[in-house]
C-alpha positions as CSV (number, residue, x, y, z in Angstrom):
1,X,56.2,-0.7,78.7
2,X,52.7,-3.1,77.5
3,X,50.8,-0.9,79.9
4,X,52.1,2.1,78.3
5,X,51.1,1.0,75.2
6,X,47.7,-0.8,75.8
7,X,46.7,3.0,77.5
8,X,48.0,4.5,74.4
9,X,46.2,2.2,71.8
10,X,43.0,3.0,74.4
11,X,43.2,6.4,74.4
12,X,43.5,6.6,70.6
13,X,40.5,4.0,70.0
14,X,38.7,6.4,72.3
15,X,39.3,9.6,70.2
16,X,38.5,7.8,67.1
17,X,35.0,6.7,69.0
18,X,34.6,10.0,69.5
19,X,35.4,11.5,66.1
20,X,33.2,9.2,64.6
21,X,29.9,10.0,66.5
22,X,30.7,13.5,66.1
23,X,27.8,15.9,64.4
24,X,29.5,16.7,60.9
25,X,29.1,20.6,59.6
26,X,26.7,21.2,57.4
27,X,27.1,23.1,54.3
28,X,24.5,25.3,52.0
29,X,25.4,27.0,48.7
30,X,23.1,29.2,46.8
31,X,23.6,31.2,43.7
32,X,21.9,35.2,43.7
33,X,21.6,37.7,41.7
34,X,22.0,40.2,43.9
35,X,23.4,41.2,46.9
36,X,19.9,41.8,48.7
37,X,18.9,38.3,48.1
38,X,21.3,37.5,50.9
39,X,19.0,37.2,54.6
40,X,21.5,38.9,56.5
41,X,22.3,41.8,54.4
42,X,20.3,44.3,55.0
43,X,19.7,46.9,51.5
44,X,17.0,48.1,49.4
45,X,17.8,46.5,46.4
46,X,20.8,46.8,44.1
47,X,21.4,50.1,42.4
48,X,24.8,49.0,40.6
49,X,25.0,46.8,37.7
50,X,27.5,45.1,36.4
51,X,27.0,43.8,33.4
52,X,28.4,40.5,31.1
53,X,29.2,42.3,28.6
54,X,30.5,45.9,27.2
55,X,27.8,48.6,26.8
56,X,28.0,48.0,22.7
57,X,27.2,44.7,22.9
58,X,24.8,44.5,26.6
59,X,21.6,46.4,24.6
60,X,20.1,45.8,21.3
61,X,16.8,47.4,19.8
62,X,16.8,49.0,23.1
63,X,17.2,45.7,25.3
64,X,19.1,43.8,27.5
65,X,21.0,41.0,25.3
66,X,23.4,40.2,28.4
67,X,23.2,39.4,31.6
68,X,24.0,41.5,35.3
69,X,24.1,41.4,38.6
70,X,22.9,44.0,40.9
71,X,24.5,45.2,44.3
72,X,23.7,47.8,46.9
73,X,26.2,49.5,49.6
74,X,29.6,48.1,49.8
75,X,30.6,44.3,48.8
76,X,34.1,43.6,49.8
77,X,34.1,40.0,47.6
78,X,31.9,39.7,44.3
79,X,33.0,35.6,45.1
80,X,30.2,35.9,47.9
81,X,29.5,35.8,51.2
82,X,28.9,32.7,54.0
83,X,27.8,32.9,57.5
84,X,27.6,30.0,60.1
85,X,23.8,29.1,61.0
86,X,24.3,26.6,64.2
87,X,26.0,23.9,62.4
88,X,25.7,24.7,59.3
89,X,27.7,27.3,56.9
90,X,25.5,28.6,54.6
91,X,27.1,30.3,51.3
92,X,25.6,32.7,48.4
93,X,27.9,33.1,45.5
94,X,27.0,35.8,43.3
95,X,26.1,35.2,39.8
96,X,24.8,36.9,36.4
97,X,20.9,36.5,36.0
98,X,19.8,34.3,33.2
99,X,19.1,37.2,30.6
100,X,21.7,36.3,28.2
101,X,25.4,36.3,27.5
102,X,27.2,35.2,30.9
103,X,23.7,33.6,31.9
104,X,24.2,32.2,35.6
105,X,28.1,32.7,35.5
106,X,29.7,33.6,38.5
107,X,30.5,37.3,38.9
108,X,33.5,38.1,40.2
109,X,36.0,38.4,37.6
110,X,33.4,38.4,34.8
111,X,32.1,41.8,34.1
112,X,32.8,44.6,31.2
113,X,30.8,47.0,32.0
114,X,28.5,49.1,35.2
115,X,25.4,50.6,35.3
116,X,24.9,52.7,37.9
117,X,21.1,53.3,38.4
118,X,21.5,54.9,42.3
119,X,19.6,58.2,43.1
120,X,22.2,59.7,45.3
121,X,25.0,57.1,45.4
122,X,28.5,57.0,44.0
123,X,30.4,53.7,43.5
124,X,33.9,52.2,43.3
125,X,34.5,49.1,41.9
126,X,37.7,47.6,42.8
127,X,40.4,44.9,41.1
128,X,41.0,43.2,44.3
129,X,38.7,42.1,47.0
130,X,38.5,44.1,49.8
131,X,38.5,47.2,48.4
132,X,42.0,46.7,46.9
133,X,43.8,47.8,44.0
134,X,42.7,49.7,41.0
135,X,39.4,51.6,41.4
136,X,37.3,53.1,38.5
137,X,34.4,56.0,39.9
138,X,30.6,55.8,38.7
139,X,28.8,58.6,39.4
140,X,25.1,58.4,40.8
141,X,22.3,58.3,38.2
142,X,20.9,62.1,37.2
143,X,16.8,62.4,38.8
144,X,16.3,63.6,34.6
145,X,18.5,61.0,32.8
146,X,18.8,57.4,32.0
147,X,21.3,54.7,34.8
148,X,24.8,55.6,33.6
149,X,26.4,52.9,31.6
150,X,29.9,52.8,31.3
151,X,32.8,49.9,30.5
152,X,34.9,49.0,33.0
153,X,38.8,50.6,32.6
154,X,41.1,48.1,30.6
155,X,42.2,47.0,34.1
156,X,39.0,46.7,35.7
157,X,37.4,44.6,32.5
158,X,36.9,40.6,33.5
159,X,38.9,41.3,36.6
160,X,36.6,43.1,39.3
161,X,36.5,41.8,42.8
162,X,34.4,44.3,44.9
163,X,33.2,47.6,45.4
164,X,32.4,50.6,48.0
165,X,30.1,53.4,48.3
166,X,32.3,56.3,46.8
């Protein structure tokens, strides 16, 4: 019976030797702007806005008073996105710019209105993540007319989670 339990108190010292040399994970967070900023995504850069505010109160005197976020192609969580680089889990939440109102909030969850400034590409923006839920259509920008603003749909407004190539 003590042998059994000297090998049992060895084996357990051992695996906490072990877990205590052990190479800890890394972890890297960084905050963007825009989906493009991200190394391994590979867009030209974004063509959809989404915007702090509501288009009456985003643009005054003909400028931005609120801050956006830009995206290209589809992003199935405005939260971010994280990859594994050897050890190391690098993250890149997704955040307003510094412009104004919202400056460097995150994204998801935050946004009242969408600007879509795309030469040939239709967009969905979704309620849930991964492409889930209530959906509100923005068109492609005109090649004659100005990016297409619009506010979100009462149940898209501060609660907007990702979004696909319509």
């Amino acid at each position: 019976m003590r042998s059994r339990l000297n090998a049992a108190v060895t084996a357990i010292v051992a695996a906490a030797g072990l877990l205590a040399t052990a190479t800890p994970a890394q972890a890297a967070e960084f905050k963007v702007t825009d989906n493009c900023d991200v190394p391994w995504i590979e867009c030209s850069y974004g063509d959809l806005w989404l915007l702090y505010n509501s288009k009456e109160l985003a643009i005054k005197d003909g400028h931005y008073v609120t801050s956006w976020s830009s995206f290209y192609g589809n992003v199935s969580d405005y939260w971010g996105t994280s990859q594994y680089q050897g050890s190391t889990l690098t993250t890149y939440r997704y955040v307003f710019n510094g412009n104004g109102y919202g400056a460097w909030q995150y994204m998801k969850n935050n946004a009242a209105s969408v600007q879509n400034c795309a030469p040939s590409d239709n967009y969905r923006v979704y309620y849930n993540s991964g492409y889930g839920g209530t959906s509100q259509f923005f068109a492609h920008n005109e090649p004659w007319g100005d990016c297409n603003l619009t506010n979100l749909i009462t149940a898209l407004k501060n609660e907007n989670a990702s979004q696909h190539f319509a």
